[in-house]
Structures are given as structure tokens and as C-alpha cells.
C-alpha positions in Angstrom: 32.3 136.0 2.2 34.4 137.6 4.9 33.7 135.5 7.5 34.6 132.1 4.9 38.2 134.5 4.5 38.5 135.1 8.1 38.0 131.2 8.9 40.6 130.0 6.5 43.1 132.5 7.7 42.5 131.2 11.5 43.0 128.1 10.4 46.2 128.4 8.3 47.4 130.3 11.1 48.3 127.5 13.7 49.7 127.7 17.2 52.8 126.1 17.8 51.1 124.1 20.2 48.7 122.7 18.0 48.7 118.9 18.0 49.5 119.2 14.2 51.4 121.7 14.3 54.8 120.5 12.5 57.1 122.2 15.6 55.5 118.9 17.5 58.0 116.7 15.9 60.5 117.9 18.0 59.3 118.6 21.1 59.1 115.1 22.5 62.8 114.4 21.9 63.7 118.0 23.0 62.0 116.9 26.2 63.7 114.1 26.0 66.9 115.4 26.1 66.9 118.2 28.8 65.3 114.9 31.1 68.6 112.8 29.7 71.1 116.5 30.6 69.2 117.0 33.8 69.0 113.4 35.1 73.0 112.6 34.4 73.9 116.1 35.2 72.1 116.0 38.2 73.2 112.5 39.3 76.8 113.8 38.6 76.7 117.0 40.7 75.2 115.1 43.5 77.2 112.7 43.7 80.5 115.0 43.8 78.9 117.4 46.5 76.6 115.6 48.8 76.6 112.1 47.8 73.9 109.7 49.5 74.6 108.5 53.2 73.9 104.9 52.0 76.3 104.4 48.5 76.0 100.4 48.2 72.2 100.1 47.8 69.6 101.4 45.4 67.3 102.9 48.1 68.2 106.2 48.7 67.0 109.9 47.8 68.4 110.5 45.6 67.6 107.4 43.1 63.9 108.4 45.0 64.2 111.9 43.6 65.3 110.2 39.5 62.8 108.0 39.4 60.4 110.9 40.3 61.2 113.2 37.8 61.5 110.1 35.1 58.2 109.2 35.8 56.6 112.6 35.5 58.5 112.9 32.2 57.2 110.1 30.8 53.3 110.8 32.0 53.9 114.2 30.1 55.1 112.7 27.0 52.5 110.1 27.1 49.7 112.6 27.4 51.4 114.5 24.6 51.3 111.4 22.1 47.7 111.0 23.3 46.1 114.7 22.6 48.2 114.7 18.9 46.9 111.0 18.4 43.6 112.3 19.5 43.8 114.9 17.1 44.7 112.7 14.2 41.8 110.6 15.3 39.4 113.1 14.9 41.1 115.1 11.8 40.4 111.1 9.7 36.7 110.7 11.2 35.8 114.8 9.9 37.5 113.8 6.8 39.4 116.8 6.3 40.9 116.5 3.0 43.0 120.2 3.3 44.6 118.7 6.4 47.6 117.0 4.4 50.5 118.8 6.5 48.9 118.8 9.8 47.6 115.3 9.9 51.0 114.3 8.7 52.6 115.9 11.6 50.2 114.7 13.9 51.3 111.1 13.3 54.4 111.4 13.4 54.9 113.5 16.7 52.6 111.0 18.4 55.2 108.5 17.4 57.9 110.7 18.5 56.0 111.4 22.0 55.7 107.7 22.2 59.2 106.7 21.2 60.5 109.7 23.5 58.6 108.4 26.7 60.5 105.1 25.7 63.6 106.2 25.7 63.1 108.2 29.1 61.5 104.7 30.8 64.7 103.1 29.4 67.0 105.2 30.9 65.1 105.9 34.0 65.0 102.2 35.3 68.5 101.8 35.9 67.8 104.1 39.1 65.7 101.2 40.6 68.4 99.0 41.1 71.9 100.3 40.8 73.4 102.4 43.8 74.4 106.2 42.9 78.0 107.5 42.9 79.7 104.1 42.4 
């Protein structure tokens, strides 16, 4: 009987980095936005003290350096969307009916991670084709 008590207690007790744990729904856009603050910031500070040699065309290191960093943001959120919509995946085919709260959250932070790596390709393609520091 201690050991069905001691179960149940692990499982209420959830990490925050528990695909359905409900602190998921925001860590996608959080991501999100300290990409958005450090890609902007970033261009801005560059461009005021040691802007590109080559200002009229897209091809430089610095638009180099943004795309790199966007793309590794949105690979991170992608493999977050996939382990919570793993989780979900499995959570349905176990058929876990106490799992209301945690499936939930599941769900909805894979559409978060999903919407969130978006959001950063959205903003990170601009880089590809418009010279910095105009």
C-alpha cells in the first residue's frame, strides 16, 4: 500500500520540464521572445558599432550570424513541440484517464512550440534578403 502512495505522489509531483507540465505553455513564446530582443537588439548594436564592410547587399556576417541563431531557435522549438506531442501521443494510446491537466497542457504547448518556431522563421527570413544597417 506504500509503494501505490509513493507512486501517486511521484506522479503528482511533476518537473517543470515535464512535456505536460502546465509551465510548457509558456516556454516556447518566452523563447520566442528573448530570440525576437536578441535578434533586433543585436542587429541594432552592430550596426551602430561595427556595422558590416559590405551595407548594400544581403551577404554578409552578420545577416550569416541571424540566420544562424534563427535557425537553431526554430530546430529547438520544433523538437520541443515534438517530445510534448510525443508525450500526448503516448498519454491517449495508455489511456490515462487521471491525466486531464497534463494532457491538456501537452496539446496546447506543442501548439505553442509550433506556432513559436513560426513566428521565429517569420521574422528570421527577412535576414536572407535585405542588407543590415540600412
Amino acid at each position: 500500500m506504500k509503494s501505490t502512495g509513493m507512486s501517486s505522489q511521484r506522479r503528482q509531483k511533476a518537473r517543470w520540464s515535464d512535456p505536460g507540465h502546465p509551465v510548457q505553455l509558456v516556454v516556447g513564446l518566452t523563447i520566442w521572445s528573448i530570440w525576437f530582443i536578441a535578434m533586433y537588439g543585436g542587429l541594432s548594436v552592430v550596426c551602430r558599432f561595427a556595422p558590416p564592410a559590405t551595407q548594400h547587399s544581403p551577404f554578409t556576417w552578420l545577416n550569416g550570424g541571424l540566420f544562424g541563431l534563427t535557425v537553431l531557435v526554430v530546430v529547438l522549438l520544433l523538437l520541443l513541440a515534438w517530445r510534448c506531442g510525443r508525450y500526448c501521443l503516448r498519454q491517449r494510446r495508455a489511456k490515462h484517464h487521471d491525466a486531464g491537466v497534463t494532457q491538456f497542457a501537452g496539446y496546447v504547448s506543442t501548439v505553442l512550440y509550433l506556432a513559436a518556431a513560426v513566428a521565429t522563421l517569420a521574422g528570421g527570413l527577412p535576414v536572407l534578403v535585405l542588407s543590415p544597417c540600412n
